[in-house]
C-alpha positions in Angstrom: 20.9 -10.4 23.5 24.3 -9.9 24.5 25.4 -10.8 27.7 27.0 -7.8 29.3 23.6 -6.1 28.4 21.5 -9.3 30.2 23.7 -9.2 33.1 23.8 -5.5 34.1 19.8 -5.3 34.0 19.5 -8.3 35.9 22.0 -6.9 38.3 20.6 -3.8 38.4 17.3 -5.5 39.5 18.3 -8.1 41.8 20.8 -5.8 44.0 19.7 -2.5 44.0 16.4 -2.8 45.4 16.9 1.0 47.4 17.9 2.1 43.6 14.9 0.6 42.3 12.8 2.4 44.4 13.8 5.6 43.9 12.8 4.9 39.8 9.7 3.8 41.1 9.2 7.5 42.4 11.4 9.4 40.0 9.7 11.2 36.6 8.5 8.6 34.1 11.0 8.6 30.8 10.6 7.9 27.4 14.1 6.7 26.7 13.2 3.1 26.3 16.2 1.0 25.6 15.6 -0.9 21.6 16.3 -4.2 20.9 19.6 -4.8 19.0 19.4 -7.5 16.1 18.6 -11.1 16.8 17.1 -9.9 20.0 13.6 -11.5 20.3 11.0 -8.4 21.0 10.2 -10.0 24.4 14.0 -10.4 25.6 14.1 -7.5 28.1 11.2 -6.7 28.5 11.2 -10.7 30.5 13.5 -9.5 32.9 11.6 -6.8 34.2 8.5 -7.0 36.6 5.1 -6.7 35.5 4.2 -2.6 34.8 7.9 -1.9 34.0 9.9 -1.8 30.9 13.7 -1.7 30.4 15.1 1.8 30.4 19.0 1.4 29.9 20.1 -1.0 32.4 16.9 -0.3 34.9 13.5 -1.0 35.1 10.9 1.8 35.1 7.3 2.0 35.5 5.1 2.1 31.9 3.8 5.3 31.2 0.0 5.6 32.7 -2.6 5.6 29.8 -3.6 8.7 30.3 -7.5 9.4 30.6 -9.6 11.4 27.3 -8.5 14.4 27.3 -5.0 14.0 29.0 -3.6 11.8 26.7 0.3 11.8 26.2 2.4 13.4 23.7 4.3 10.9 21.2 7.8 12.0 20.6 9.6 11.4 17.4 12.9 9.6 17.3 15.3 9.2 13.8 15.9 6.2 12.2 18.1 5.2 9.1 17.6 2.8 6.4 19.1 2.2 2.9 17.1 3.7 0.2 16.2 1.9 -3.1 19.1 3.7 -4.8 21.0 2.4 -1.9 21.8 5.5 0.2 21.4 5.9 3.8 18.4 8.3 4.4 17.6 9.4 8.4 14.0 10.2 9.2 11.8 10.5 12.2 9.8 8.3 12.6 7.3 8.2 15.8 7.4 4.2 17.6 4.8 2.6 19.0 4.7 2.8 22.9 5.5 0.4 25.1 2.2 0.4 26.7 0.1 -0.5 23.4 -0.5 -3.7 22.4 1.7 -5.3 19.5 -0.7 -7.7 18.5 -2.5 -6.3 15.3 -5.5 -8.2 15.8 -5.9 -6.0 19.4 -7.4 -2.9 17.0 -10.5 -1.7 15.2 -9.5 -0.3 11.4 -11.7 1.1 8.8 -12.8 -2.5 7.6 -14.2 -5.2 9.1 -12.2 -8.0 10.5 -13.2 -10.9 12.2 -12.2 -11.5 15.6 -9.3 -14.5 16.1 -8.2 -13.7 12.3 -4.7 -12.7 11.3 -5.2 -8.7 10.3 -2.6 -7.4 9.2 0.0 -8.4 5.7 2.7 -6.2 6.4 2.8 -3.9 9.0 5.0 -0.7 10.6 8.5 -1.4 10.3 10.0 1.9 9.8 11.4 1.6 13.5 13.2 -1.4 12.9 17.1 -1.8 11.9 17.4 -1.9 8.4 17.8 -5.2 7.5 15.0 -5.9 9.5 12.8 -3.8 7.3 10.3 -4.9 3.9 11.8 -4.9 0.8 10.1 -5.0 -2.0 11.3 -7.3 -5.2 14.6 -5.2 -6.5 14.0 -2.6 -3.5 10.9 -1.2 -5.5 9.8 -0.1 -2.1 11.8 0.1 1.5 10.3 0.0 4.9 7.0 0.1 5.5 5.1 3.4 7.5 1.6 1.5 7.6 -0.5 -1.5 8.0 -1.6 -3.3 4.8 -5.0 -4.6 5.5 -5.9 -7.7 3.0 -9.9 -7.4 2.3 -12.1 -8.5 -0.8 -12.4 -6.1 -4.0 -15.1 -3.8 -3.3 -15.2 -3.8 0.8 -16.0 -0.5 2.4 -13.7 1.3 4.3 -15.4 3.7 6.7 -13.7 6.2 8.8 -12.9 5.2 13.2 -12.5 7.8 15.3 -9.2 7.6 17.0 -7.8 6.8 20.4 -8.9 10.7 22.3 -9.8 12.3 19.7 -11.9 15.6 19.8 -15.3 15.7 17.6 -15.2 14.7 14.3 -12.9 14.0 11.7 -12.5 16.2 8.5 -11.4 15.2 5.1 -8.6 17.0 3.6 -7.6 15.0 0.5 -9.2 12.9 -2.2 -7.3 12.2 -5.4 -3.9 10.1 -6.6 -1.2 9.4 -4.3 -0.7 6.0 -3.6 -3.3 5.0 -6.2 -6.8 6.1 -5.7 -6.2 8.0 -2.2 -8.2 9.8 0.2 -7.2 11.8 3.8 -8.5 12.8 6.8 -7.1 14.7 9.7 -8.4 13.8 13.2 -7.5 16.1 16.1 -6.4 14.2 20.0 -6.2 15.6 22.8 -2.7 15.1 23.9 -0.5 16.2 27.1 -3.1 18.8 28.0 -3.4 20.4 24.2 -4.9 19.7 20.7 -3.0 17.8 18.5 -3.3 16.6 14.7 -3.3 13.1 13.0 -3.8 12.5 9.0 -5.2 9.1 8.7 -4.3 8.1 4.7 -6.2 5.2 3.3 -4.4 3.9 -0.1 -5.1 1.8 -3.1 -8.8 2.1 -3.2 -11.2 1.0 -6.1 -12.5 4.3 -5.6 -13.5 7.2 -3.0 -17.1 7.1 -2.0 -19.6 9.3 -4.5 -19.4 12.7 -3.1 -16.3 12.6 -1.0 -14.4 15.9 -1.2 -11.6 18.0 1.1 -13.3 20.1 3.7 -16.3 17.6 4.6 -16.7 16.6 7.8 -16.1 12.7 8.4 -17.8 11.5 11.5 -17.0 7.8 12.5 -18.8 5.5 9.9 -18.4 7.8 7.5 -18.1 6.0 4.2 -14.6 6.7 2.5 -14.0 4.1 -0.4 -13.7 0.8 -1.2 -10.9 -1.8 -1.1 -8.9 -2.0 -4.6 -5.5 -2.4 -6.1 -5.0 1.0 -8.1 -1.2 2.1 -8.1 -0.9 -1.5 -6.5 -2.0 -4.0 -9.5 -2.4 -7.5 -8.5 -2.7 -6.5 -4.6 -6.0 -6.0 -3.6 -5.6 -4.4 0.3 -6.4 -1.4 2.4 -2.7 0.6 2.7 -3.4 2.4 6.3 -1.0 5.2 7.3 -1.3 7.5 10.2 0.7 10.5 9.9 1.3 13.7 13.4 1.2 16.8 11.5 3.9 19.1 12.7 3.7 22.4 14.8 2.8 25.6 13.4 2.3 24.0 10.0 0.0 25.9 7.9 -3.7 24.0 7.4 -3.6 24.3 3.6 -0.2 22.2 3.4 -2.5 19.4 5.1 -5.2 19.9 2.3 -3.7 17.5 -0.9 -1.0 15.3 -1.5 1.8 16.6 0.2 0.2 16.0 3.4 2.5 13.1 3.6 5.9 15.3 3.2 8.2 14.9 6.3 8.4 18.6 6.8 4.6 18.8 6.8 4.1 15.1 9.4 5.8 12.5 11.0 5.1 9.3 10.4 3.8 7.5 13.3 3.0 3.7 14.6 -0.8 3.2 13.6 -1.0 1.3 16.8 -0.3 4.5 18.8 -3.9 6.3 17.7 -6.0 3.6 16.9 -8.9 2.6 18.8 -9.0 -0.7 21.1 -11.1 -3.4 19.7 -14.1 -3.6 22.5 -13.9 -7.6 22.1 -10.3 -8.0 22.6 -8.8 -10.5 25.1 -6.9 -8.5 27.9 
């Protein structure tokens, strides 16, 4: 971390205790300060008491999980990386919040995992500075907007209802996109209003017998199986979760370009899904 930066928040905190207090009472913000490169994820966050991330040079409280049904809205902020033809490109991108747990192995998914095992292959990076982002052997891919869940050939994947979301899910795509490729949307309830997630679930075997847009998906549903197709050689689960814009017609959401940045945003898995029951606090 650089030291001007370590020295003005722990200033800020260790003389302005009146200051401090009036944070304590002031709105809650989203403008949480990012760690520059080399910076270890915990750096600031250390310096801060417990309940309180860095905002700038201060220390504010983290946002209250909201209860079902008042659940916060997650706001998107741009990013840049280089691009395999190595361009800049800016997108939005939606982070994970401070107050969810970075530890994969905190989550349910849509395959079993056992408890104390390492989940997660490659996960969401598409926050991080660019060089801290997956590249692929001669940048066949860049960045990452998922979790890659390693599982046997042939393990079912079956559909989780998400952190506050409303009834159940509904599938909106089954066919090629990144290899065999099915989607559901799943609507939350969010800041006091109904909002939409596509969940995509990537390089299956196959989609379950019978699966087709428009059916409803209730949690268990059965959605595929584990496979490699448009991925050879790499058997895994690719798991996006996708905020579908405002005022964006339903039928854009129904087929492949439900994953088009002018039709979602994609978002930190860890933002949606559920808590794993067993999990240690």
């Amino acid at each position: 971390m650089h030291p001007v930066v370590r020295a003005a928040i722990a200033v800020s905190i260790l003389a302005a205790g009146s200051s401090l207090s009036e944070i304590r009472s002031a709105p809650r913000t989203t403008t949480i300060i990012r760690n520059r490169p080399g910076d270890s994820p915990d750096d600031l966050s250390a310096l801060c008491p417990e309940g309180q991330v860095p905002d700038v040079t201060h220390c504010v409280p983290v946002p209250d999980r909201p209860s079902a049904g008042q659940r916060e809205g997650l706001a998107a902020s741009l990013q840049a990386h280089r691009d395999k033809d190595g361009t800049w490109r800016t997108y939005e991108q939606i982070p994970r919040l401070p107050d969810r747990p970075a530890s994969y192995e905190s989550y349910e998914y849509p395959v079993p995992t056992t408890p104390g095992a390492p989940v997660a292959v490659s996960g969401y990076d598409l926050d991080l500075p660019d060089d801290q982002q997956r590249r692929g052997q001669s940048l066949s891919v860049v960045g990452h907007g998922g979790v890659d869940l390693a599982r046997p050939r042939g393990t079912e994947v079956r559909v989780v209802s998400l952190d506050g979301q409303q009834g159940d899910a509904e599938v909106e795509f089954v066919g090629e996109l990144f290899g065999h490729t099915v989607i559901t949307r799943h609507t939350l309830a969010e800041a006091g209003r109904s909002r939409d997630y596509v969940v995509v679930y990537g390089h299956l075997e196959s989609a379950a017998p019978g699966l087709s847009a428009g059916t409803a998906a209730p949690a268990g549903t059965l959605i595929g199986f584990v496979g490699d197709s448009g991925s050879e050689g790499k058997v895994h689960l690719h798991l996006e979760v996708r905020q579908v814009r405002d005022g964006v017609d339903p039928a854009a959401i129904r087929g492949p370009g439900a994953v088009h940045p002018s039709v979602t945003i994609v978002c930190d898995p860890r933002n949606v899904l559920p808590l794993r029951k067993d999990r240690t606090p």
